[in-house]
N, C-alpha and C positions, 0 to 999 in steps of 0.2 A: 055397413053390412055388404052392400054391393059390391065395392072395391074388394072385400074379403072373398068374398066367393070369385070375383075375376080371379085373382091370385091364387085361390084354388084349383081353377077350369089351368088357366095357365101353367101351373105346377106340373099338371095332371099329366097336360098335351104334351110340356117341356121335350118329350123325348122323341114322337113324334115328328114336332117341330125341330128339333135339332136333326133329327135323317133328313126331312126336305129340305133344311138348307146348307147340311152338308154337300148334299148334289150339287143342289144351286149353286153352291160358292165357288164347286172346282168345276164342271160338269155342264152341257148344253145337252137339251131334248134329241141326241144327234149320237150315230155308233161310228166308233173308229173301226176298223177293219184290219188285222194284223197277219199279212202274210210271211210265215218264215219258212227256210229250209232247215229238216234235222238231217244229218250229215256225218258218214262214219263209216264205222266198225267195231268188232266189240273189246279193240282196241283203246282207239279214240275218238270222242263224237264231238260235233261241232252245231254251231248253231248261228243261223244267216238270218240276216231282214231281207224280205223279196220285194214287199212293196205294202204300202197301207192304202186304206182307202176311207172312204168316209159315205155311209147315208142315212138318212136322214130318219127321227125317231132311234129311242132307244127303249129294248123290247127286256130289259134284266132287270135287278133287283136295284132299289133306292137306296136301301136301306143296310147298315151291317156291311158298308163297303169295304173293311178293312179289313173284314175277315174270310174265312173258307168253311165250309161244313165240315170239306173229308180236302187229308192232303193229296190224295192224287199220286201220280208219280210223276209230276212237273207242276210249275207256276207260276202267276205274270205277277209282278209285282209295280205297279203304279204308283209314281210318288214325284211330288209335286217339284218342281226344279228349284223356286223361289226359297220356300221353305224346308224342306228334304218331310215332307208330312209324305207317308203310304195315302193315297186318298182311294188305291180300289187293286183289290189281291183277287185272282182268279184261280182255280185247279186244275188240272185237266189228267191224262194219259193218251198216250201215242201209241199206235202200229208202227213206230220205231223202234221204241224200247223194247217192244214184243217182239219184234223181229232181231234184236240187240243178240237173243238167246237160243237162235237158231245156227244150225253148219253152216248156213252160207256167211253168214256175219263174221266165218273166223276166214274165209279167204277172200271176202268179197268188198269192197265201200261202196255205198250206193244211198239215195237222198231222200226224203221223203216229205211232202208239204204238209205243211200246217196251220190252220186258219183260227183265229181267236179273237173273240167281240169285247171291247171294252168302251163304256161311257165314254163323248168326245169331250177332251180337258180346253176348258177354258186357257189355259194356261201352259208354259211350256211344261213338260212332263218328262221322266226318264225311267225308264221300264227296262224290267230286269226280269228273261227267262232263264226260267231253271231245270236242268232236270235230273232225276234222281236214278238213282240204279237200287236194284231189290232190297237194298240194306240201309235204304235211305239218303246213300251217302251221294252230293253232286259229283256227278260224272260230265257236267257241260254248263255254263254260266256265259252270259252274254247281257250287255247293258246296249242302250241304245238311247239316243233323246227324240224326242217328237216336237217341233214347233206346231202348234194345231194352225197356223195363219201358211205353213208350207202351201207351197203352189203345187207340187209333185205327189200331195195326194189326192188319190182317183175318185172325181165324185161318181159312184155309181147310180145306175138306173136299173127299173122293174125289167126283167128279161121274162115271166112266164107270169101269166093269171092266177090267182086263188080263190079260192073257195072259201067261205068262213062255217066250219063243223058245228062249234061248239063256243059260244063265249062265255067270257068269263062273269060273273057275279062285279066284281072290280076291274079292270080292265087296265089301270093302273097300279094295282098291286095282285096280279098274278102269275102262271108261266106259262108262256109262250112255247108253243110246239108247231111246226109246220112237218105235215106229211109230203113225202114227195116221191113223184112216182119217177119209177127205174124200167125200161123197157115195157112200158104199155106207149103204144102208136096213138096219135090225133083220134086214130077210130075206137081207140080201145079206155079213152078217158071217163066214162061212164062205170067201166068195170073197175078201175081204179077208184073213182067218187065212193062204189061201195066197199071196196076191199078197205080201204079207207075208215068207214061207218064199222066197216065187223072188226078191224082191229082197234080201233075206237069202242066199242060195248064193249072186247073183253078184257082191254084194260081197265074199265073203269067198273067190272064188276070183280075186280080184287080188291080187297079193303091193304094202305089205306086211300087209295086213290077212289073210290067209292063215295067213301063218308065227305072226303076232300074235292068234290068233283068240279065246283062250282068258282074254286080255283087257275084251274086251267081254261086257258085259250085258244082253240087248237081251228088250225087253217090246214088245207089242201091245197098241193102246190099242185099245178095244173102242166106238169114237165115233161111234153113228147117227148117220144124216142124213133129214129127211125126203123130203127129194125122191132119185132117185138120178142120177150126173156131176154134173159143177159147171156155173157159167157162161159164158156165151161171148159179153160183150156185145156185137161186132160183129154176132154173129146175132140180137141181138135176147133172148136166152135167160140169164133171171134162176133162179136156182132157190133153194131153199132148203136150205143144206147146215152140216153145224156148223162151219166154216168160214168161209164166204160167201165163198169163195175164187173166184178168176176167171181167164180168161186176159186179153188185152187190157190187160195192165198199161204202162202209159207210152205206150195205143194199140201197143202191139208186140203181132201175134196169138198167138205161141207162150210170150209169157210167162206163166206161170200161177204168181201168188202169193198172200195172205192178207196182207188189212192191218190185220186181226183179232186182234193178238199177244196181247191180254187175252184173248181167246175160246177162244183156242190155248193158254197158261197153265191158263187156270179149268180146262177139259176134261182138264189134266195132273196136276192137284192131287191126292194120295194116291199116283202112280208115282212109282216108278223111275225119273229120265230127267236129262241133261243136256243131250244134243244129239238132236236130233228130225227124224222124217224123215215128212213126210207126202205118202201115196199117195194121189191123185185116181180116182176109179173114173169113167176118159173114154178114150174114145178117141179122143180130138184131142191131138195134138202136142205137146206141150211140158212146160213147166218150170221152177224156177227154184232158185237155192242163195246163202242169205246168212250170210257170215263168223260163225259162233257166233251165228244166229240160227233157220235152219230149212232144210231142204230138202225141195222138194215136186214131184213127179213126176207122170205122167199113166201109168196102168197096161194098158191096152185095147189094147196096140198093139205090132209087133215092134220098136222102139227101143226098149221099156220098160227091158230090165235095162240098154244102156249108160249110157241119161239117167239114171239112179236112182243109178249108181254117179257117172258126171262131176259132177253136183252137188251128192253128200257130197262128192266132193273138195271143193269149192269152199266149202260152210257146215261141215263138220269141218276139211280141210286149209287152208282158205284159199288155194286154190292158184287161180291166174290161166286166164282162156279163153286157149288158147293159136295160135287159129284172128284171120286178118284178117276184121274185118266191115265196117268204114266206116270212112274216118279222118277224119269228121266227131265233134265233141265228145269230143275225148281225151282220157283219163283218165290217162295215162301221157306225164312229160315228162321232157328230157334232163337237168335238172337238179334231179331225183329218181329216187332207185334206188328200185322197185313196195316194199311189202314182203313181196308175193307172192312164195315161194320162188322158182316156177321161172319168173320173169321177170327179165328185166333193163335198165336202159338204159345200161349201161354194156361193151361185151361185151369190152372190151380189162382188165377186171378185175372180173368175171363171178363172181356166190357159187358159184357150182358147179366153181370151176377145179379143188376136189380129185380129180371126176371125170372132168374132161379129161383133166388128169394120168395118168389110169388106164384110158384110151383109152374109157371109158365113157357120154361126150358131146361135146357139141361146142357152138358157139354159131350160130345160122340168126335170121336176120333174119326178122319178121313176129311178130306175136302181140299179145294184149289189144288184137285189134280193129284193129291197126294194124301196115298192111302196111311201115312205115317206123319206125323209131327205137326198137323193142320187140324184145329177141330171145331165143328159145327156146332150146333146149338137143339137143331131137331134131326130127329129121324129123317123126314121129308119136308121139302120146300119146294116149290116152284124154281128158285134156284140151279134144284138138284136133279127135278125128274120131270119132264114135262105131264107124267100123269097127274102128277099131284095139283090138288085144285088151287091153293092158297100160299103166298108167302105166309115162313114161319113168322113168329111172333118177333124173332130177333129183326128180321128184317122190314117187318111191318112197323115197328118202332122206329128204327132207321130212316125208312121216307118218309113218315109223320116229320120225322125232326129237319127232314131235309126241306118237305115241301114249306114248312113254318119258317124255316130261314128267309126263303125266297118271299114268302107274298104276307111276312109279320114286320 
């Protein structure tokens, strides 16, 4: 009878135990650090190794390593030298590709960094970035091998203190988020600690990050700046911030992003963090959220908590702008379905039909920018309007399934 119920318990855990020692077998408690250059025009793009690094803890997922939630419009692909096994696939999107679809791209080449966390491989490894253009199709492919015993990667160290906000229920199976401040001065780190705390409540009084709270781990990164806000090149105004973050990105005035991803790493090295969310100390408008790369807000102002929360959807969820802005340069075409959750160009067989079905959505023409061949799910989202209180139901299903990837 004993032995029968072991083999049971054992059965049971099989699957469990098979994620832990999938790690174990390829994988050390330790993050590689991957720095690349994207490189082009919207001609031809290129894709460079700048340098890797390694420290120490690994702050991701265990488990499901050979898979993606959402594809992204690029991805690492990990796979083991010895055997050619995939042992760990990453997703992401780039301020390259977005930039791929602007005037300057048709006269201009010009590079942009990019920094991406993967488990350290026991083992030698050989990783493969990808990256896709709107139709899915690679427009750039580059291989590379990693010896983990190299001598020429950079062990990093702690550059800036934290804070710890919010821990996790598990601390070993959840997500990881470091806040980090942009233009608040050594004097001005206390109004960041709360700016910090109020973009924090009002993320987590949207479900389903709510119900899911206990989940995430979320640190403050304690990152002077010497000057304090950031800049605002149309007015003339450079400043010096640990950042050097700006708005005026692609000439758009309320875009405020960091094309600084090295600068934004180095300053994160010794936390806690996966996904990153950096507060601007400005009160000028704006903002910006890129796919598993960063989201960064502007704090000074009464939009602050919706812009804070809409573009972690969009750099945690990946979830699409659901609002028409111009239907010049569209990113979204008939014959591609987004792989943003809650878009579609298909609406006569729609991902979200299970909550049609459930009288819980519907399908509304308009969205990602484009008041034609793009259709949404609800009237309003959080997504779409900063008035509105609540992600739709499309996309509340969406992060459930995402946050269940990461810490199931």
């Amino acid at each position: 009878m004993k032995k029968h119920i072991l083999s049971l318990l054992l059965l049971l855990l099989a699957p469990c135990l098979a994620a832990a020692q999938n790690f174990e077998e390829y994988f050390s408690d330790s993050t590689l650090r991957l720095d690349y250059i994207f490189a082009g025009d919207y001609r031809q793009q290129h894709i460079y190794v700048d340098q890797l690094a390694m420290s120490p803890r690994w702050y991701g997922r265990r488990s499901r390593l050979d898979e993606v939630p959402l594809k992204g419009n690029g991805s690492i692909t990990v796979s083991d030298q010895e055997s050619g096994k995939v042992i760990y696939r990453h997703s992401f999107s780039t301020l390259f590709q977005e930039w791929l679809s602007t005037a300057e791209a048709k006269t201009t080449a010009k590079s942009f960094e990019n920094v991406f966390l993967i488990p350290y491989p026991k083992h030698s490894v050989t990783i493969s970035v990808e990256l896709r253009d709107y139709h899915e199709q690679p427009m750039a492919i580059m291989q590379h091998d990693v010896d983990p015993s190299d001598i020429l990667i950079r062990r990093l160290t702690p550059k800036a203190s934290y804070v710890t906000l919010q821990q996790a229920a598990d601390t070993t199976h959840c997500i990881h988020i470091a806040y980090v401040a942009e233009g608040y001065t050594e004097e001005q780190m206390n109004q960041f600690l709360e700016d910090c705390r109020v973009a924090n409540e009002s993320l987590f009084s949207h479900e389903p990050f709510k119900s899911m709270r206990q989940r995430f781990n979320i640190v403050a990164l304690l990152s002077a700046s010497k000057d304090s806000d950031v800049s605002q090149p149309g007015k003339g105004i450079w400043l010096d911030t640990a950042l050097d973050s700006h708005f005026d990105t692609f000439y758009s005035e309320r875009y405020l992003t960091t094309l600084h991803l090295k600068q934004l790493h180095d300053l994160l090295a010794g936390a806690p963090y996966e996904h990153i969310i950096v507060l601007a100390n400005t009160a000028h408008y704006g903002g910006g959220g890129i796919y598993n790369s960063y989201n960064l807000s502007y704090t000074r102002g009464s939009q602050f908590r919706p812009v804070v929360v809409h573009e972690f959807g969009h750099s945690f969820g990946g979830l699409g702008d659901e609002y028409p802005y111009g239907d010049d340069d569209p990113m979204y075409f008939s014959d591609t379905e987004p792989w943003e959750p809650n878009l579609t160009t298909h609406p006569e067989n729609p991902k979200w039909q299970d909550l049609i079905n459930q009288g819980k959505a519907s399908v509304i023409e308009g969205g990602g920018y484009l008041s034609k061949g793009v259709w949404r799910a609800q009237e309003n989202c959080r997504m779409r309007t900063n008035e509105h209180p609540d992600f739709c139901p499309v996309c509340q299903q969406a992060l459930t399934r995402l946050i269940d990837f990461y810490t199931k």
